[in-house]
N, C-alpha and C positions, 0 to 999 in steps of 0.2 A: 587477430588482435583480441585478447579479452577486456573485456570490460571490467572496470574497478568495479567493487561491492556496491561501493555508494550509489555509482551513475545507473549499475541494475536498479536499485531498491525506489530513487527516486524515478524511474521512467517508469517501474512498472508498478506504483501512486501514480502517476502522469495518465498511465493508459490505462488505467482503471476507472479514475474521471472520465479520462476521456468518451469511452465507451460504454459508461452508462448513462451518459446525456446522453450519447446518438442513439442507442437505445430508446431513450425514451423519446426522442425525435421520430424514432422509425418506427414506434408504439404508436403515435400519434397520424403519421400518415400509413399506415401500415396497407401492403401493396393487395395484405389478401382477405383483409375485413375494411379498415378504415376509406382506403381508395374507391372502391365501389361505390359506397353512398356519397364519396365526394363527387364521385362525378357524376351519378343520377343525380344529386340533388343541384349540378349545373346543368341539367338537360341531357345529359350525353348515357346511350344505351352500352348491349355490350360490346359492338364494333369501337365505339369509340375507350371503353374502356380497355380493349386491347392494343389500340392506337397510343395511346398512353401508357401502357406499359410497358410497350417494347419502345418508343420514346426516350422511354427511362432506363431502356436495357442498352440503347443506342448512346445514349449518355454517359454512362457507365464505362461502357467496353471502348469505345472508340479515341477518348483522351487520352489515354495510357501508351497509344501508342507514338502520340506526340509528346506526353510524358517521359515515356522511358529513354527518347533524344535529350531531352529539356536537363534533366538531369543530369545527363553522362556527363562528366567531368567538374562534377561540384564535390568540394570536397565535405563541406556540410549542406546536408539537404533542410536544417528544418526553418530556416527562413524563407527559404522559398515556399516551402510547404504549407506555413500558416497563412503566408498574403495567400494564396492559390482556396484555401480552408474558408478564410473571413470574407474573401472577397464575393465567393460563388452562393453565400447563404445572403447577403443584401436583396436581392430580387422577391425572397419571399413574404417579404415586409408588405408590399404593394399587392402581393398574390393575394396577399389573407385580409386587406382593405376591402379588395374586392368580393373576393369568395363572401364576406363579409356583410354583401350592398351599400360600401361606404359608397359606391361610385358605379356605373356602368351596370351592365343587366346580367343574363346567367352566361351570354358569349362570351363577353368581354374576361366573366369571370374566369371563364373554363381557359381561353387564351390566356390571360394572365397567369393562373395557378401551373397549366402545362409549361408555360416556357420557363417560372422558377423552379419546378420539378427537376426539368431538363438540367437547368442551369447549377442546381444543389448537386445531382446526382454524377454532374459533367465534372464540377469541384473532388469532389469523391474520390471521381474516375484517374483525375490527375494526379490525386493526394496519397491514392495507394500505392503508386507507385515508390514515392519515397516514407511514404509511411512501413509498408513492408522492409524495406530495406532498411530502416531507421530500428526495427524488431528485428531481423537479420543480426547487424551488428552493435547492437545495443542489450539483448536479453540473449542468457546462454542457452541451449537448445535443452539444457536437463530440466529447465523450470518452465521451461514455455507453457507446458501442458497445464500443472497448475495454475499459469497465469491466466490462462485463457479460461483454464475451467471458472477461476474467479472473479472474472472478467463476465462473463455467461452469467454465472450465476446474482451477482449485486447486478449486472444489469436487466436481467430476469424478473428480479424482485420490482422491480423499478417500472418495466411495462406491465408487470402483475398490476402495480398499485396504479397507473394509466388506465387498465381496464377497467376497472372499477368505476374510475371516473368520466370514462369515456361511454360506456353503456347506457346509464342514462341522459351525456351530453347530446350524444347522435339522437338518440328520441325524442331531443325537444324539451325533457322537464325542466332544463336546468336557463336555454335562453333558446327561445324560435328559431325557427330556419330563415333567413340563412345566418344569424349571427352564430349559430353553434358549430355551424361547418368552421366561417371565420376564425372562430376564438380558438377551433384543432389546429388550425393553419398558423396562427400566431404563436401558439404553446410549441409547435415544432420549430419556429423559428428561434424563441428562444433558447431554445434545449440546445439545436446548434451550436448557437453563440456560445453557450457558455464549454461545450463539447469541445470545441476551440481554444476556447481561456485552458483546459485541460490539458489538450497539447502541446501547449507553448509553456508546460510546466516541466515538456521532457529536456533532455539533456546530451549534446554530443562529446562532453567530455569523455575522455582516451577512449576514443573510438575513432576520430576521425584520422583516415589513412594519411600516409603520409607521403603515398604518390596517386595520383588518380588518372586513369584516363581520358587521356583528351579530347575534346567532343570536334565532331568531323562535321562534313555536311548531312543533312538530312537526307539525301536521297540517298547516301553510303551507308548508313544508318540503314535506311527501310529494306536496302538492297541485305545488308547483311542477317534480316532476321528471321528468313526461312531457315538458313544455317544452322540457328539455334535449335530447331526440331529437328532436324535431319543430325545432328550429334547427340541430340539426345532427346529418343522416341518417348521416353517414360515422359517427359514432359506432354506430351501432343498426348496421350492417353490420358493422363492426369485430367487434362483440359475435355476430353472427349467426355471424359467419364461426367463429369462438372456438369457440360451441356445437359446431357439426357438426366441428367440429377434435377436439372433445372423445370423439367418437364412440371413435376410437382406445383413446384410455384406459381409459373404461367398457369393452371388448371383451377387453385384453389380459390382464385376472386370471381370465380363464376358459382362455386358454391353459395357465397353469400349474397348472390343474385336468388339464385333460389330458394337458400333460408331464411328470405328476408317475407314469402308467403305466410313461414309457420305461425299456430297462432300459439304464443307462448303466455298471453296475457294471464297472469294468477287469477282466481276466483276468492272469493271471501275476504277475512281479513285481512290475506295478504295484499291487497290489491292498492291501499294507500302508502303501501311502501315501496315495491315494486312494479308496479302496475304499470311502469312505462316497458317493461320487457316484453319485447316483441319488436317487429318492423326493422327500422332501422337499429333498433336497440340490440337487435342481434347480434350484430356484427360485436360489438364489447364481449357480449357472451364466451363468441368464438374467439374474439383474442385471446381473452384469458384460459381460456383453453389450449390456444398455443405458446402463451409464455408458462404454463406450467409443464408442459411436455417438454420446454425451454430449461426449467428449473431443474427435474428430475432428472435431463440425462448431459446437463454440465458436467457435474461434477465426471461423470460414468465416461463422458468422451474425453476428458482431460487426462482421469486416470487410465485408460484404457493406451491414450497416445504415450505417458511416460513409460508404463511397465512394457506394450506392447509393440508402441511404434504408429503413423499413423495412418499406413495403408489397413489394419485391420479396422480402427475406427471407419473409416472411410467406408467399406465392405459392410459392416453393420448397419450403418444410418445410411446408405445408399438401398439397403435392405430393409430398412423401416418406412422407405419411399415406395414400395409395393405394399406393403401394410396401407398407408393412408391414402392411397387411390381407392384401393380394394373397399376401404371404409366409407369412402363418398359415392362408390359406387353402390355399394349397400344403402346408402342411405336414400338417393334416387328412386333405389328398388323398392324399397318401401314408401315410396311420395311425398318423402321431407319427415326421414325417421331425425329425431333428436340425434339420439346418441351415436346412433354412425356419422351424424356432421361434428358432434364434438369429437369421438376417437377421430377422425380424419384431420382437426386440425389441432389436437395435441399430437399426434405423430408427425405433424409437418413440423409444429415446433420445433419436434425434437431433431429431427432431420436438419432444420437450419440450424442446430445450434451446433451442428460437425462444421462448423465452416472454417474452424480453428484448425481442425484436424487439416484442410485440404491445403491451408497455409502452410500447416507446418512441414507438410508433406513436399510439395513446392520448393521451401527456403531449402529442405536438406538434402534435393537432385540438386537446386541450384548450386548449391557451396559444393557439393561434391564433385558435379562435373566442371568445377572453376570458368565455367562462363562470367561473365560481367552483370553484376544485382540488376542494376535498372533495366537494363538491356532483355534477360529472360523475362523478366515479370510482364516487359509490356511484352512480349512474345507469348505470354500466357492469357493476355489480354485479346490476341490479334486472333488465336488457335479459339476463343471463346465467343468470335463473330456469328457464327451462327444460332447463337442461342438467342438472338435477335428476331428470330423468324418463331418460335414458339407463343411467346403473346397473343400475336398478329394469326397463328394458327391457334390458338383455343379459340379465339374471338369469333373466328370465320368458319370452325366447326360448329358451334353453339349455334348460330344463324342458320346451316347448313343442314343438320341434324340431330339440335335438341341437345340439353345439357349433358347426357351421357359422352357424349365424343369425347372431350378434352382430359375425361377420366380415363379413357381406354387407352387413349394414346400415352398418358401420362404412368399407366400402369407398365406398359410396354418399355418405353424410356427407363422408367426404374430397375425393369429387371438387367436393358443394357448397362447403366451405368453401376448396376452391383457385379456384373461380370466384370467389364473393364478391371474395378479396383481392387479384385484378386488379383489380376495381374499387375498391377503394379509395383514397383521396387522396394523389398522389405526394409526400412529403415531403421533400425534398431535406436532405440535411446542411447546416450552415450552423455558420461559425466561430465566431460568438457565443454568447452564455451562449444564447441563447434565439433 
């Protein structure tokens, strides 16, 4: 069924709100600069900061699969979608009280902040479910790519201007510790919030089917979602490919362990204007370095997915994921070189900013193999279990064998998952809704 002009134009307004508050939400806790000094600065090293990020990768991946029951047979998903949206970001009101010292010490903190992590991230996990599918049959597949490049990019801009302000917030110039961790934790919350108000500006008119599947029991459900990879392997590749892409990620918040030694502080003049760069002030540094690798190659993945299709995106930025290991590794080699920890986290940006590309890539095996929307996505979600274990290994090789490990493995991963996404099934753009 295509979708009238209008219900395109205003959804995709709706999810361009939308996704530059979460943006700047995820600017604000960000997993591979911002998260590190949150959790030093609640006590916790880097075991526990890999405890928490696979936490969060456990949050993520594991609701989708009671998601993609939850849904089956509604014929509009997006009120369920926003209680499921509003309800999972209240927790971190009290997270950022604490993180804060309104109350309790740096345990209670770290407990607090971890379980609304869990809890935002777990919302998320439910939400893409029907959010994917709501962009399925709501935006035609000829425009996705600009939307998303558009989408990348105004959100881009957005954690640019976070870093800026986040740089000298982590350092303390702006309010001590802990009220500046606090005030990160609150500014993400509200970004949420409003990230929400976003969503609930989309729209299911003539969209919504007009017979839907009727929802079974849950263990029929679970029983039947091996099914869905074994009729269609491209999917279980796709997902594979993901995993070892994800190597990257899980690696790069131990950088900013280590470039939180550098001594970056200006001399001279400069020193009453910038003079808090350094330390934890790093980490700003390094965002903004990866929301402009963010910036740069939006546009480039958007238009690469409409004229090309989005398994070559995918091949590219899974190829730009051996680049920025290569880069942290360089940088180690040299004892905390500058500029191979900046190139390494502008190529990660860039790298996360294909993530458009591996959706689009997803929705158009799903429609083509006529499986059921909610049904594969969580099956996309279940095939992505393992990426759950990568955190939990940076973390435990750092202890192990010193900050190099989680780069080599993370180098290794990259080159699998740029193999994988050659092979993957060529999609070609195509005029129509679908």
């Amino acid at each position: 069924m295509a979708p009238p002009e209008r219900t395109v134009r205003r959804n995709i307004a709706a999810l361009i709100f939308d996704v530059t508050f979460f943006n700047l939400a995820l600017a604000m806790l960000d997993s591979g600069t911002v998260l590190p000094v949150l959790v030093r600065g609640m006590g916790g090293d880097e075991s526990v900061l890999g405890t928490v990020l696979a936490l969060k990768q456990a949050s993520f991946v594991l609701p989708p699969i009671l998601a993609g029951w939850w849904f089956q047979g509604r014929a509009r998903l997006l009120p369920s979608l926003l209680g499921v949206v509003f309800a999972s970001r209240v927790p971190l009101l009290p997270a950022a009280l604490a993180v804060g010292g309104a109350f309790g010490g740096p345990q209670i903190a770290l407990v607090a902040f971890t379980f609304a992590y869990m809890v935002a991230w777990a919302g998320d996990g439910m939400g893409t479910v029907a959010w994917t599918a709501l962009i399925g049959r709501t935006i035609p597949t000829s425009v996705r790519g600009r939307m998303f490049a558009a989408i990348d990019a105004i959100g881009g801009a957005v954690r640019f201007g976070a870093g800026f302000a986040l740089t000298p917030l982590l350092a303390g110039a702006w309010l001590a510790p802990p009220r500046n961790l606090g005030a990160i934790v609150f500014a993400a919350f509200v970004a949420l919030l409003l990230s929400g108000v976003g969503l609930a500006g989309m729209t299911e008119e003539g969209t919504v089917p007009t017979a839907v599947e009727r929802r079974g029991a849950f263990g029929t459900y679970l029983r039947r979602l091996p099914g869905v990879l074994r009729r269609n392997p491209s999917l279980l590749r796709l997902a594979a490919g993901g995993i070892l892409a994800g190597g990257v990620n899980a690696s790069i918040p131990f950088l900013a362990h280590a470039a939180r030694t550098l001594d970056l502080r200006p001399p001279g003049a400069l020193a009453p204007w910038i003079g808090w760069l350094g330390g934890d002030g790093t980490a700003g540094l390094f965002l903004l370095a990866s929301v402009v690798g963010q910036l740069v190659c939006a546009p480039l993945w958007g238009r690469l997915t409409d004229r090309h299709g989005p398994r070559r995106t995918l091949a590219g930025a899974y190829g730009l994921g051996i680049v920025a290991s290569i880069a942290a590794l360089a940088g180690l080699r040299l004892g905390g070189g500058l500029v191979p920890y900046l190139i390494a986290y502008l190529v990660a940006g860039a790298v996360g900013g294909a993530w458009s590309a591996s959706l689009n890539q997803s929705l158009q095996t799903i429609h083509r193999s006529g499986e059921n929307e909610t049904e594969a996505i969580a099956v996309m979600n279940v095939a992505a279990l393992p990426s759950l274990l990568l955190p939990l290994a940076a973390g435990w090789s750092v202890r192990a064998w010193g900050l190099p490990a989680p780069f080599v493995g993370a180098l290794a991963l990259s080159i699998g998952a740029w193999w994988l996404a050659r092979g993957l099934p060529d999609h070609r753009p195509v005029s129509a809704a679908h």
